[in-house]
mmCIF file of the C-alpha atoms, coordinates in Angstrom:
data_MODEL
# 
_entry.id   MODEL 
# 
loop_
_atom_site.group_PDB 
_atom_site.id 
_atom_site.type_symbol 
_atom_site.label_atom_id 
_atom_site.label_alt_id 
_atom_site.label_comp_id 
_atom_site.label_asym_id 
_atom_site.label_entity_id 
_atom_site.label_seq_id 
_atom_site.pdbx_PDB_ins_code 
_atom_site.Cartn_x 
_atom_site.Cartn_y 
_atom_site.Cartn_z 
_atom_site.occupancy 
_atom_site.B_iso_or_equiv 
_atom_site.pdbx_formal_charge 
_atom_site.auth_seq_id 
_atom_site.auth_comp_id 
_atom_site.auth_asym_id 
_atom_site.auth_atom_id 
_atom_site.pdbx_PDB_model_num 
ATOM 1   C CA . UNK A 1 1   ? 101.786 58.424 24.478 1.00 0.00 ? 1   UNK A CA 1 
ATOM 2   C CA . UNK A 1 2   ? 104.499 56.240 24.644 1.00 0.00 ? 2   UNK A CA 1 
ATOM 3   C CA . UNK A 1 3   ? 105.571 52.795 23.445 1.00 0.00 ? 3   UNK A CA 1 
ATOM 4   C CA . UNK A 1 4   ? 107.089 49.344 25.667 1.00 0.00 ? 4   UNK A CA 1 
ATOM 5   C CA . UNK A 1 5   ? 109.185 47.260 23.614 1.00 0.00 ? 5   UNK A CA 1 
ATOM 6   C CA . UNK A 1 6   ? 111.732 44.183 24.451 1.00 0.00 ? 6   UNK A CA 1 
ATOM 7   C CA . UNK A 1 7   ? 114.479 46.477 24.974 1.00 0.00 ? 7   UNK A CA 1 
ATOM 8   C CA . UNK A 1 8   ? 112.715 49.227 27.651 1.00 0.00 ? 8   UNK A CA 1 
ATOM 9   C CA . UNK A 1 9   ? 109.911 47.359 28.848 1.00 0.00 ? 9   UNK A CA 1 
ATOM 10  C CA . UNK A 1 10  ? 111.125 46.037 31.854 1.00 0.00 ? 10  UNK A CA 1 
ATOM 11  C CA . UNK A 1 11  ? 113.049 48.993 33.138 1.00 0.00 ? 11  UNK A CA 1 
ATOM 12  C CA . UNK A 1 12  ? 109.501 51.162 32.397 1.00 0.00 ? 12  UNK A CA 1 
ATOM 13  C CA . UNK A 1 13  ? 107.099 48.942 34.143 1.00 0.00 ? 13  UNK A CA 1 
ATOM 14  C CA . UNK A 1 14  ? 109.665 49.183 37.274 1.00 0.00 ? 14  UNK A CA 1 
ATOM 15  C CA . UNK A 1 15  ? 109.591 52.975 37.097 1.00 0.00 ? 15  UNK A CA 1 
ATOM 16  C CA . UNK A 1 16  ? 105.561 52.871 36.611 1.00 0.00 ? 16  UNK A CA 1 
ATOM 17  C CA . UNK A 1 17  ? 105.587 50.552 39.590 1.00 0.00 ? 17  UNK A CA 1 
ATOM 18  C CA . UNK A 1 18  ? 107.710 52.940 41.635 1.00 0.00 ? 18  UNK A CA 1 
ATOM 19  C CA . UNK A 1 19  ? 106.121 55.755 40.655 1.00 0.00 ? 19  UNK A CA 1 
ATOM 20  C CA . UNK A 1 20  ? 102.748 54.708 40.818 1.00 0.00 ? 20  UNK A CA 1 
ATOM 21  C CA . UNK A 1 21  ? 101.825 54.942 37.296 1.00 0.00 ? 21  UNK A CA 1 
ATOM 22  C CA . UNK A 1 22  ? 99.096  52.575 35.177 1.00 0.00 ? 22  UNK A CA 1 
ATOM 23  C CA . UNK A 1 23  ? 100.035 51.692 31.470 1.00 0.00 ? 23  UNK A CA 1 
ATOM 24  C CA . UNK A 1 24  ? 97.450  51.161 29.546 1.00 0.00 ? 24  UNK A CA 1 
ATOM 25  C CA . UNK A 1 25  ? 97.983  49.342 25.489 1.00 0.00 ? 25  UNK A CA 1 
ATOM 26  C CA . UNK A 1 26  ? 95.882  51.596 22.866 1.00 0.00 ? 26  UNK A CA 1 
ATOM 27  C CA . UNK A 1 27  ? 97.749  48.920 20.176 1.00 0.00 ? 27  UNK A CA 1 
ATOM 28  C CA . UNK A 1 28  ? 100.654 46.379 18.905 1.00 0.00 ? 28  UNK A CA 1 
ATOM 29  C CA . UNK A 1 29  ? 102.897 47.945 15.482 1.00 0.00 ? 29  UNK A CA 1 
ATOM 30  C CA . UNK A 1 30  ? 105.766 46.928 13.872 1.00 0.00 ? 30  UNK A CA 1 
ATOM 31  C CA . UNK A 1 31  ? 108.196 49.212 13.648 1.00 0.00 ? 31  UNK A CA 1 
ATOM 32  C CA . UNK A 1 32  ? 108.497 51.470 10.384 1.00 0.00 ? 32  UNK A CA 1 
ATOM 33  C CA . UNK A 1 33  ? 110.944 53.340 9.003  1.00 0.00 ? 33  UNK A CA 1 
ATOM 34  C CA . UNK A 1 34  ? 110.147 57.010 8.265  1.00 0.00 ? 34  UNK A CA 1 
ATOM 35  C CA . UNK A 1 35  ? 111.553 58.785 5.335  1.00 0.00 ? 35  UNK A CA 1 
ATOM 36  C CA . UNK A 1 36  ? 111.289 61.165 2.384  1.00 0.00 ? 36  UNK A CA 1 
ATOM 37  C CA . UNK A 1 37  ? 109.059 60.109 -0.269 1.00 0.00 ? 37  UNK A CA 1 
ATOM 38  C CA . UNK A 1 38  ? 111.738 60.520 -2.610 1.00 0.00 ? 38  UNK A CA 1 
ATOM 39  C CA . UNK A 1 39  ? 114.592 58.631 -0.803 1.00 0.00 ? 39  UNK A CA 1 
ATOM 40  C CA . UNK A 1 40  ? 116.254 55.493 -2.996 1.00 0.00 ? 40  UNK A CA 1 
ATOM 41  C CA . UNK A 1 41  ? 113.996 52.947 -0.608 1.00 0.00 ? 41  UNK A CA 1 
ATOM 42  C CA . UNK A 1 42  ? 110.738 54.967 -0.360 1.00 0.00 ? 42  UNK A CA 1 
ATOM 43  C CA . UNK A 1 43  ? 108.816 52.366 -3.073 1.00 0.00 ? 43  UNK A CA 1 
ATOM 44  C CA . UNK A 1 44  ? 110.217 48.860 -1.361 1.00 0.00 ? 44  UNK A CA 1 
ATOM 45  C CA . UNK A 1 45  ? 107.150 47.156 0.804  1.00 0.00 ? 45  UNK A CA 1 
ATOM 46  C CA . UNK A 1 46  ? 109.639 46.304 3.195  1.00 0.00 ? 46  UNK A CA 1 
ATOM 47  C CA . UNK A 1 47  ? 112.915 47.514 4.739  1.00 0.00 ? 47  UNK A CA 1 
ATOM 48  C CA . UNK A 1 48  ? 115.997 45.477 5.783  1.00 0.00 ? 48  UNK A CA 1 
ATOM 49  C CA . UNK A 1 49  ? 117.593 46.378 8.607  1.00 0.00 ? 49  UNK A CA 1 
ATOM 50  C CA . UNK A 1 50  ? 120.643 45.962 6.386  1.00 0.00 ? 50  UNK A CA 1 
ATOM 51  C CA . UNK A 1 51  ? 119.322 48.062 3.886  1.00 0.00 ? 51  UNK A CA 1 
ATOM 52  C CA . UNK A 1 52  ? 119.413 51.636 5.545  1.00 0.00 ? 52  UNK A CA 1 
ATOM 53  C CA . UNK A 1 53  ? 123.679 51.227 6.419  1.00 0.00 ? 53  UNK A CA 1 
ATOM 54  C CA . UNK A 1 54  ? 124.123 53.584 3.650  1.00 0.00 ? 54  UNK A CA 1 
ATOM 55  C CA . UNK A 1 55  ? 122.105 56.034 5.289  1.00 0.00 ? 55  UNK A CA 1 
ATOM 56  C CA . UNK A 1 56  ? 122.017 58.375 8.225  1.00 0.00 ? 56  UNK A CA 1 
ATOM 57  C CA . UNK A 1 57  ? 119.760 57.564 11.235 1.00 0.00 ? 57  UNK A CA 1 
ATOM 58  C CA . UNK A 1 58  ? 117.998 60.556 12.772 1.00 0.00 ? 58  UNK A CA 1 
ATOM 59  C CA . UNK A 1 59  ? 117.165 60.166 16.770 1.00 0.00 ? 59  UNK A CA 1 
ATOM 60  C CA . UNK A 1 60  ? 115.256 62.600 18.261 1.00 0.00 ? 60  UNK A CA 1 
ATOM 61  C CA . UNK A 1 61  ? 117.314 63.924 21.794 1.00 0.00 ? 61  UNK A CA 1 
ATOM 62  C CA . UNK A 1 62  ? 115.241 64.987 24.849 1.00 0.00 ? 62  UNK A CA 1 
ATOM 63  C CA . UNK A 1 63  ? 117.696 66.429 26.959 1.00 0.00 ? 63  UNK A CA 1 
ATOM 64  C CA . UNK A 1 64  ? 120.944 66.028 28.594 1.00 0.00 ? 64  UNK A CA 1 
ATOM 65  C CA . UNK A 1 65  ? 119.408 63.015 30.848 1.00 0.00 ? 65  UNK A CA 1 
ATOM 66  C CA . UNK A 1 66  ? 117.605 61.323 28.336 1.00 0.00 ? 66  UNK A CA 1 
ATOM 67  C CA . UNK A 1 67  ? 118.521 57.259 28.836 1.00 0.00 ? 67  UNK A CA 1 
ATOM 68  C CA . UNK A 1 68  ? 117.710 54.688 26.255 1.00 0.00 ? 68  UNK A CA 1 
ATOM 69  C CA . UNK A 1 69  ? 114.569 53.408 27.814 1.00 0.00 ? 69  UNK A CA 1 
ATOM 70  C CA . UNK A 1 70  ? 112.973 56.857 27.095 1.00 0.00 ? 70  UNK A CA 1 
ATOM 71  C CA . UNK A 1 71  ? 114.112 56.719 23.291 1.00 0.00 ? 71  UNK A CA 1 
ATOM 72  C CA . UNK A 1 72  ? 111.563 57.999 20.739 1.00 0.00 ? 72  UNK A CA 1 
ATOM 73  C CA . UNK A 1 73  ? 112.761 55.653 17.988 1.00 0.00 ? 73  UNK A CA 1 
ATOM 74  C CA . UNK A 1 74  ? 112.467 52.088 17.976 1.00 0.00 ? 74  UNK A CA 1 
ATOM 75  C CA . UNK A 1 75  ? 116.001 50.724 17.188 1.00 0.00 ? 75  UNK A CA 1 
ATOM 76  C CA . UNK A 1 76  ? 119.287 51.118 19.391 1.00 0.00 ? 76  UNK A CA 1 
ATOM 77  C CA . UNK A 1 77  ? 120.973 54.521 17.459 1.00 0.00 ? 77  UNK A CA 1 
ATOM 78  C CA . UNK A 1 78  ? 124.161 52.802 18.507 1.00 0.00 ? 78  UNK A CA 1 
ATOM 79  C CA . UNK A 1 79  ? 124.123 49.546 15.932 1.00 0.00 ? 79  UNK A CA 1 
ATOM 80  C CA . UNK A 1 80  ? 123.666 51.640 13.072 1.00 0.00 ? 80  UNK A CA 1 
ATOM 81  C CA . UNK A 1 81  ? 126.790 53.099 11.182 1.00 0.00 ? 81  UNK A CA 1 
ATOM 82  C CA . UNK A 1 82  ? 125.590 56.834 10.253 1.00 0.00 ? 82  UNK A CA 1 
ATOM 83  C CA . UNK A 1 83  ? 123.664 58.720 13.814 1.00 0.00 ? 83  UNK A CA 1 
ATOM 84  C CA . UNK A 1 84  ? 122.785 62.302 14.014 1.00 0.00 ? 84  UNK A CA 1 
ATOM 85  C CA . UNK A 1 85  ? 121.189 63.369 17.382 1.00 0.00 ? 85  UNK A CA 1 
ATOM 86  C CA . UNK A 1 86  ? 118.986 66.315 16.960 1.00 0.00 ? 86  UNK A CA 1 
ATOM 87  C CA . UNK A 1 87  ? 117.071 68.254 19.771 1.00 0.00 ? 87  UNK A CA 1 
ATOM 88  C CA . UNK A 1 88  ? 114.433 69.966 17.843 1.00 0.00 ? 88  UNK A CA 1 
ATOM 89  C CA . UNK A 1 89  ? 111.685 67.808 15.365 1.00 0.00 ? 89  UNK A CA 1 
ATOM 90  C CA . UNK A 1 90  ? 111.814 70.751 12.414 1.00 0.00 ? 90  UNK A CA 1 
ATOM 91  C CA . UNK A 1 91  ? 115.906 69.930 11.674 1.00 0.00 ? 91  UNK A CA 1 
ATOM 92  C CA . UNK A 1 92  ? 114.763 65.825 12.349 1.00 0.00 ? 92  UNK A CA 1 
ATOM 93  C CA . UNK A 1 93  ? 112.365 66.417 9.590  1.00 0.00 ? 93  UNK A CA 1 
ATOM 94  C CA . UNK A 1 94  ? 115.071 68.588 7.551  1.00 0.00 ? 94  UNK A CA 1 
ATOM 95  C CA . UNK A 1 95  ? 117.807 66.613 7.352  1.00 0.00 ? 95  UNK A CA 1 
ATOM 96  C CA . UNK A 1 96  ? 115.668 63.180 6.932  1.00 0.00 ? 96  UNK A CA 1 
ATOM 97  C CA . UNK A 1 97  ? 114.685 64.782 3.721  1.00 0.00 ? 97  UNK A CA 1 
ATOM 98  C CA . UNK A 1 98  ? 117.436 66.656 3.183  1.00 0.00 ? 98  UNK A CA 1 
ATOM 99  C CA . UNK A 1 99  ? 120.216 63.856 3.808  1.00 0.00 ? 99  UNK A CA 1 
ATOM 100 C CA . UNK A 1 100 ? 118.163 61.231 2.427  1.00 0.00 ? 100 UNK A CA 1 
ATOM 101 C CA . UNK A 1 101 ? 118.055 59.979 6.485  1.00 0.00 ? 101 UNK A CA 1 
ATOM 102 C CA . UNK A 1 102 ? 115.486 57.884 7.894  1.00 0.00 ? 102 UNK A CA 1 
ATOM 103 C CA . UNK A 1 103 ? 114.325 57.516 11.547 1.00 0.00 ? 103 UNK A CA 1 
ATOM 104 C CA . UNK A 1 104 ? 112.601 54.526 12.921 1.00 0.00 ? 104 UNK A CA 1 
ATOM 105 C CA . UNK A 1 105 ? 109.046 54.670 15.063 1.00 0.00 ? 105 UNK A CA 1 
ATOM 106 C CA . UNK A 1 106 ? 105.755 53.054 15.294 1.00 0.00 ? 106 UNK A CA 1 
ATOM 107 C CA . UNK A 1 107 ? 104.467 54.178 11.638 1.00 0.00 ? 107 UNK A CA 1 
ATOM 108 C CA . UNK A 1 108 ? 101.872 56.041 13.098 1.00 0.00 ? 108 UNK A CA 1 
ATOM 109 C CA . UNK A 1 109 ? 101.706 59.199 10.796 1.00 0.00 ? 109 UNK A CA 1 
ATOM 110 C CA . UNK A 1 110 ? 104.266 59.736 9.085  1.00 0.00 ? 110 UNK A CA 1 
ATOM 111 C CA . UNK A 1 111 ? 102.957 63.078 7.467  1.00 0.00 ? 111 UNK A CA 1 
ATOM 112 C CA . UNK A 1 112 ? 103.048 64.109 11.416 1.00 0.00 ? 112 UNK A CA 1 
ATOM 113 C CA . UNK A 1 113 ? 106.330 64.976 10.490 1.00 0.00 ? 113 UNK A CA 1 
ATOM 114 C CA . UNK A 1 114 ? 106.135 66.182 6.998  1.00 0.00 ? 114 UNK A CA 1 
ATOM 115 C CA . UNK A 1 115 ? 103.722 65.775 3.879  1.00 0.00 ? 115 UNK A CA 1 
ATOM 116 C CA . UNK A 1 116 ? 106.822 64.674 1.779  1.00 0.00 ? 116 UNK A CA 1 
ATOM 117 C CA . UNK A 1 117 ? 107.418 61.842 4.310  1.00 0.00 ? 117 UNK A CA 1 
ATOM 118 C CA . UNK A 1 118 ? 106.449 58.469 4.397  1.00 0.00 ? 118 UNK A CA 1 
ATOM 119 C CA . UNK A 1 119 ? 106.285 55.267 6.288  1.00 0.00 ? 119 UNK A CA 1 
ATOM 120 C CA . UNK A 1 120 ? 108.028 51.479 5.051  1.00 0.00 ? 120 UNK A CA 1 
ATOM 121 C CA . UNK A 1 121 ? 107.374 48.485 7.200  1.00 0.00 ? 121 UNK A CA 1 
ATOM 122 C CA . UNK A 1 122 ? 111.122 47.243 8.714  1.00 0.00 ? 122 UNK A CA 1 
ATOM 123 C CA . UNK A 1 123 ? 111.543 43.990 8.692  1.00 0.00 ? 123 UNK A CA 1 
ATOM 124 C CA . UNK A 1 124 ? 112.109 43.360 12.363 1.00 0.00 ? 124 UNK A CA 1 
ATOM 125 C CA . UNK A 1 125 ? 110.510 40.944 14.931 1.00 0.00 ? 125 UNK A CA 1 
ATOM 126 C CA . UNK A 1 126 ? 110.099 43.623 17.230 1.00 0.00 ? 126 UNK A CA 1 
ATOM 127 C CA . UNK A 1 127 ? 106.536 44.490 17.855 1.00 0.00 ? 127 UNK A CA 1 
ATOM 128 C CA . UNK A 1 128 ? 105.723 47.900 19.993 1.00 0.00 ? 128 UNK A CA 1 
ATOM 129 C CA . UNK A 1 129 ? 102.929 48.237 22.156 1.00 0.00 ? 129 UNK A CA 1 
ATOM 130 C CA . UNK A 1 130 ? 101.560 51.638 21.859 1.00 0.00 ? 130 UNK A CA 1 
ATOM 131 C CA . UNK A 1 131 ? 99.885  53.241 25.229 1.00 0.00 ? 131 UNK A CA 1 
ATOM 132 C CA . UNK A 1 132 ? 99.406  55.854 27.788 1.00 0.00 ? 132 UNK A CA 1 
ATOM 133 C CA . UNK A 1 133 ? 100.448 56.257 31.443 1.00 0.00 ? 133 UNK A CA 1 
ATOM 134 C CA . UNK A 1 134 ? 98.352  57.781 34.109 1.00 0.00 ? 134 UNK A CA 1 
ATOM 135 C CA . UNK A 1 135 ? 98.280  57.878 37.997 1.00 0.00 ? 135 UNK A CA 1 
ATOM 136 C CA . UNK A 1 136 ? 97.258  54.925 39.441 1.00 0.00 ? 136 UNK A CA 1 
ATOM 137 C CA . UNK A 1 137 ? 93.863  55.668 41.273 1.00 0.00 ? 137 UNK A CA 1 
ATOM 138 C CA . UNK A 1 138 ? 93.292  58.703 39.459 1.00 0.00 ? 138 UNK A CA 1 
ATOM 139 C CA . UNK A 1 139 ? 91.243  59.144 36.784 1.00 0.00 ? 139 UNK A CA 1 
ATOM 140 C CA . UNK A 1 140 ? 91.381  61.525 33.394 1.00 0.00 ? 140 UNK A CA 1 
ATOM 141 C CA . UNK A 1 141 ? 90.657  65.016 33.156 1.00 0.00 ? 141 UNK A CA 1 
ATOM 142 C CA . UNK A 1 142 ? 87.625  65.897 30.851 1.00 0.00 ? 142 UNK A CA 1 
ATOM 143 C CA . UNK A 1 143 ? 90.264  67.081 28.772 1.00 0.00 ? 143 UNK A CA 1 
ATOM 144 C CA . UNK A 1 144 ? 92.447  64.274 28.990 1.00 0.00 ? 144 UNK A CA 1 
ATOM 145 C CA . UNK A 1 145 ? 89.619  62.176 28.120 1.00 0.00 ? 145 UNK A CA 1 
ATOM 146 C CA . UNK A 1 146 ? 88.779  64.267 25.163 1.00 0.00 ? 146 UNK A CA 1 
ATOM 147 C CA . UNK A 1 147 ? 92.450  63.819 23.644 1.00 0.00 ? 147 UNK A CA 1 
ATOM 148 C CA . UNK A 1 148 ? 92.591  60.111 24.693 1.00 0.00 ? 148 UNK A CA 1 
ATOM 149 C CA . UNK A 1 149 ? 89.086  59.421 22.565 1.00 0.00 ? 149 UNK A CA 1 
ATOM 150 C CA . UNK A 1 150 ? 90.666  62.008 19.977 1.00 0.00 ? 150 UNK A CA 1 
ATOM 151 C CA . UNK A 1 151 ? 93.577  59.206 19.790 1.00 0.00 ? 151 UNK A CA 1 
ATOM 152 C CA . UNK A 1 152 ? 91.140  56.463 19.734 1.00 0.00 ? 152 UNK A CA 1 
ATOM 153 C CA . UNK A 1 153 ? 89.255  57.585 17.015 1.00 0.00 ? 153 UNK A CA 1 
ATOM 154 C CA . UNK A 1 154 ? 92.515  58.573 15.011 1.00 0.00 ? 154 UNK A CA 1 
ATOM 155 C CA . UNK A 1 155 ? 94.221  54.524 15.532 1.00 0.00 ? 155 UNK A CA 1 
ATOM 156 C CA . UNK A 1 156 ? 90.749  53.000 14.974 1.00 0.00 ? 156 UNK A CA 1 
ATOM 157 C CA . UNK A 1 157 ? 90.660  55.455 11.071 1.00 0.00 ? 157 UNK A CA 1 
ATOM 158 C CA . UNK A 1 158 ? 94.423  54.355 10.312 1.00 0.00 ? 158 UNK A CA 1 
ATOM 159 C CA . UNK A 1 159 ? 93.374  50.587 11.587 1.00 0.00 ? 159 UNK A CA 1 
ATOM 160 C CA . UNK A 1 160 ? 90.338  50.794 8.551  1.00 0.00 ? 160 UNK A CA 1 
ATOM 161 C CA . UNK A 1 161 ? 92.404  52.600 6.548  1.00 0.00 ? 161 UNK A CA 1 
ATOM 162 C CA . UNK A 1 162 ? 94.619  49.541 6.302  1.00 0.00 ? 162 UNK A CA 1 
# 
């Protein structure tokens, strides 16, 4: 799973092109900001970018190579005032609720991360589209399948749920 936006869309498609790779869009979100259920914005109904200065943003690091275009989180770490790079989810999740820190992503599941975490729409024009890659020409293992209808079945509950 992974998500094209403004900022790394172009750049991806070239590198599915390249590498002979087919995106394919599961859905469109705007992006959320993650948090702890007891941080100072948890009860607004929506987020200023503005808003979260005071506090630190969380990025998730994959590596010594990782570029921006393969960025788990939605905004650009570098315009906010307060970053903390982590390479391991569990001390993501720990010091979001432990610093009162926030990350940004698609809002899919926030308890993914922890129970005590939630999800506040960010008021940004940015929509994400949420998808899959695969190699072009070949198709899914029965167990890729399997986890791909999995997926299905999980955005179509959150869509109702909604």
């Amino acid at each position: 799973m992974l998500y094209l936006s403004k900022r790394n869309e172009k750049t991806l498609r070239k590198i599915f092109r390249r590498e002979e790779l087919v995106f394919t869009e599961l859905y469109f979100a705007k992006p959320h900001v993650f948090l702890s259920k007891k941080h100072p914005l948890a009860k607004k109904k929506l987020i200023m970018p503005t808003e979260l200065d005071l506090y630190p943003y969380v990025t998730y690091e994959q590596g010594l190579e990782n570029a921006l275009y393969f960025s788990e989180e939605v905004m650009d770490a570098i315009d906010r005032k307060k970053n903390i790079r982590v390479r391991d989810r569990a001390t993501m999740t720990k010091l979001i609720l432990g610093l009162q820190g926030y990350t940004v992503s698609s809002g899919a599941n926030a308890k993914t991360y922890a129970p005590e975490m939630i999800a506040v729409p960010l008021n940004l024009e940015e929509k994400i589209c949420v998808g899959f890659i695969k190699r072009n020409k070949v198709e899914l293992s029965s167990a890729g399948q399997i986890f791909l209808d999995e997926v299905k079945k999980l955005i179509s509950a959150n869509k109702n749920s909604n």
